[in-house]
Each structure stands twice: as C-alpha cells, then as structure tokens.
C-alpha positions as CSV (number, residue, x, y, z in Angstrom):
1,X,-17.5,15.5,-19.6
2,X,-16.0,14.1,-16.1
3,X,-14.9,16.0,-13.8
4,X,-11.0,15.0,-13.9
5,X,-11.4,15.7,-17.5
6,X,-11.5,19.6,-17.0
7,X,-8.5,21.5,-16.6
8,X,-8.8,22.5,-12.9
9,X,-9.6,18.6,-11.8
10,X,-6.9,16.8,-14.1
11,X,-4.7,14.4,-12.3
12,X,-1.0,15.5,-12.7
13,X,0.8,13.5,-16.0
14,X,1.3,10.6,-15.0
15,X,-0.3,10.1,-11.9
16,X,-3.2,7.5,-12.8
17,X,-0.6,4.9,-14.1
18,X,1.5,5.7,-10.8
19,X,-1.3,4.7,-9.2
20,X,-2.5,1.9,-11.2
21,X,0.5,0.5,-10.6
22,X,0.3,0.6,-7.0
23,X,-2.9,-1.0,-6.9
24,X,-1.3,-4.1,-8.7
25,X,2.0,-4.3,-6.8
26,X,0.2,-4.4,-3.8
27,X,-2.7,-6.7,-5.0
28,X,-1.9,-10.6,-3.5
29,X,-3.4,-11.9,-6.9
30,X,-3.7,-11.2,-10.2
31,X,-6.8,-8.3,-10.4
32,X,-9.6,-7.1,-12.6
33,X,-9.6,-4.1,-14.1
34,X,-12.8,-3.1,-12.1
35,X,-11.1,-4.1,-8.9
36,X,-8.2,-1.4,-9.5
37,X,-11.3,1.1,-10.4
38,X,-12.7,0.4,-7.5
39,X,-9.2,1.5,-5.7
40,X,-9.0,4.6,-7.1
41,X,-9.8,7.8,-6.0
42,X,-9.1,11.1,-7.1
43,X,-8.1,14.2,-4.6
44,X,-11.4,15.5,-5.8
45,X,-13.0,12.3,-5.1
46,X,-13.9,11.6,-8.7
47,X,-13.1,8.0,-10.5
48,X,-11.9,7.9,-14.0
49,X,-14.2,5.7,-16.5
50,X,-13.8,1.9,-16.3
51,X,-12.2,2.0,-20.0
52,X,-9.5,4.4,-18.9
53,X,-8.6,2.1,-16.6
54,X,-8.0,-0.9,-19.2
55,X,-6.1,2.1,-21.8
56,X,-3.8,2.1,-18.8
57,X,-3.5,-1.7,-17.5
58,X,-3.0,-2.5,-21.7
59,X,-0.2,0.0,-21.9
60,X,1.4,-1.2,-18.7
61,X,1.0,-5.0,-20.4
62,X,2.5,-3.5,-23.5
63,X,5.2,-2.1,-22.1
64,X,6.2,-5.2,-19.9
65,X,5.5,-3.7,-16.5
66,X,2.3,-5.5,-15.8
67,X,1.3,-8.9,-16.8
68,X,-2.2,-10.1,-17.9
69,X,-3.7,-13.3,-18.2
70,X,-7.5,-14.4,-19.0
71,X,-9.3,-16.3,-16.0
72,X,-12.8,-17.9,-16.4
73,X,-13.0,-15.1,-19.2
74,X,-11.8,-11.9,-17.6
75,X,-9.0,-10.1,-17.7
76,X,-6.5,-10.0,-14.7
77,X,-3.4,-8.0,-14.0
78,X,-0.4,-8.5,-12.0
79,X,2.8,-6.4,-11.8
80,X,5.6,-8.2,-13.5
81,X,8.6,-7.2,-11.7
82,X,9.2,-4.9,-8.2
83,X,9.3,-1.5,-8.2
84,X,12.8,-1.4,-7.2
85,X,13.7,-3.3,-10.4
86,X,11.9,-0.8,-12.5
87,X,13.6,2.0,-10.5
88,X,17.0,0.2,-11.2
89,X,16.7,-0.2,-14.5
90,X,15.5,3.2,-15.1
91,X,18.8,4.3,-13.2
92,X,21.3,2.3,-15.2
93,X,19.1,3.6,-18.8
94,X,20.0,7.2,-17.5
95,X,23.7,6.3,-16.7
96,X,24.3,4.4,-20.0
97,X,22.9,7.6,-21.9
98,X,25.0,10.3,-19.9
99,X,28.3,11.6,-21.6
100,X,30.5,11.6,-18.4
101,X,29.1,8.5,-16.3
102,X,32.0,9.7,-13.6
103,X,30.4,12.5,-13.1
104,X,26.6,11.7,-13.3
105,X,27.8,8.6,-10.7
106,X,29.5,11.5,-8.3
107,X,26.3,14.0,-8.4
108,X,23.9,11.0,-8.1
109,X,26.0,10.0,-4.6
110,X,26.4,13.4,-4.1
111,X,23.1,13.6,-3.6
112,X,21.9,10.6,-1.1
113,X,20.3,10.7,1.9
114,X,23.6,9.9,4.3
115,X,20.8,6.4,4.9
116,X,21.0,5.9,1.7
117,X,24.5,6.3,0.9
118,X,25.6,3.6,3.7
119,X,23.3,1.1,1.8
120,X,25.1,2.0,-1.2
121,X,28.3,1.5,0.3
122,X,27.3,-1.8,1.8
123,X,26.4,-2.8,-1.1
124,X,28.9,-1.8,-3.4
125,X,31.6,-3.6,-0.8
126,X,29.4,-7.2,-0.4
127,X,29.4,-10.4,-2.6
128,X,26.3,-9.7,-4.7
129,X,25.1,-13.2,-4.6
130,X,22.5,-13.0,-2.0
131,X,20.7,-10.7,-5.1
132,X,20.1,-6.9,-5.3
133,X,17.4,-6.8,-3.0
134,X,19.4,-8.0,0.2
135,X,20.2,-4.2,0.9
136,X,21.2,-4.5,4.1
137,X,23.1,-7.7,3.7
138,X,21.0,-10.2,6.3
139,X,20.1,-12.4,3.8
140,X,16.3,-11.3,3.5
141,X,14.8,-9.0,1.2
142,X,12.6,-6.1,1.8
C-alpha cells in the first residue's frame, strides 16, 4: 500500500485533481501524463502511482476540463478553458439552482473583498465587448 493511501497520509478530496489541474494550466504545451507525475508532490513528499495520474487526466478529458490529444503515440493534456471560466460557470450553475437569486446575488456581494467588489462594479457598469476577462477595463486580460 502507498503511503497516501493510508488514512493519516490521504490527500484532502479533491486535492490531486486541484492539482493536476494546475500542472496543466500552467504547462506552455500540451503534457504527458508522466510529466504532471513528475510535478507532483505530496506534503508528505510521497507521489501517487503513474495510473492514478491518467484516472485523473481521463476524468478531467471526460468531463471537458482538459483536452487530450495523441502525439508520436502518447498521450498529451492541455487545459481546455481558464480557470476563471470554470469558476464562472460554476458561479452562474449555483445561481440558476437557488430559489431566491435576489438574495443569493445580495449575500454573494455581501460578501467580497471591498477589491473585489469594485471589479464587480466596474464591470457590471462597462460595455462587455472587450470580453469577461478585461476586469479592469484596459483592454488586456489577466
């Protein structure tokens, strides 16, 4: 048995995918699985197997957060969309489910950093055609 496999060395739910998915959204090019093995780390310095590593980048594929594609016979990953999309669309999925949108959308602002609530404002006052990502409005995206 590995060590992360044991109750006291378990990564937290969740946490290898989080991290699989940096990896790829901060790879330059599309990636091998063993390269994201090789970027991963535990906190108790162990690795998880090279096939949990492709359980992960196949659901990521399958759910349509990463992208794979064969190259001279291996497999290579990319992320398929920024994390800010993925974090938006999340957003919107738990607004459209809520009951009383008003007041989900008042605690949800209620709730922002006071940075965080002017790029909100800004945003919500600003012709949207420079895209979502131009949060402060100069054109460029972060």
């Amino acid at each position: 048995m590995r060590s992360n496999d044991r109750a006291g060395g378990r990564r937290a739910h969740g946490a290898l995918r989080d991290q699989v998915l940096d990896v790829l959204i901060h790879a330059s090019e599309p990636v091998t699985a063993r390269h994201v093995l090789e970027q991963l780390t535990a906190s108790d310095g162990s690795t998880p197997a090279l096939t949990t590593v492709l359980t992960v980048l196949d659901r990521l594929h399958r759910s349509g957060e990463a992208q794979k594609e064969k190259v001279c016979g291996e497999l290579r990953f990319t992320i398929a969309r920024h994390a800010a999309e993925a974090v938006a669309d999340d957003m919107l999925e738990a607004l459209l489910r809520s009951q009383d949108r008003s007041g989900a959308l008042l605690r949800f602002a209620g709730s922002l950093s006071p940075d965080d609530l002017e790029v909100l404002r800004r945003m919500v006052g600003k012709d949207h055609t420079d895209g979502p990502d131009d949060a402060d409005g100069d054109g460029t995206t972060r």
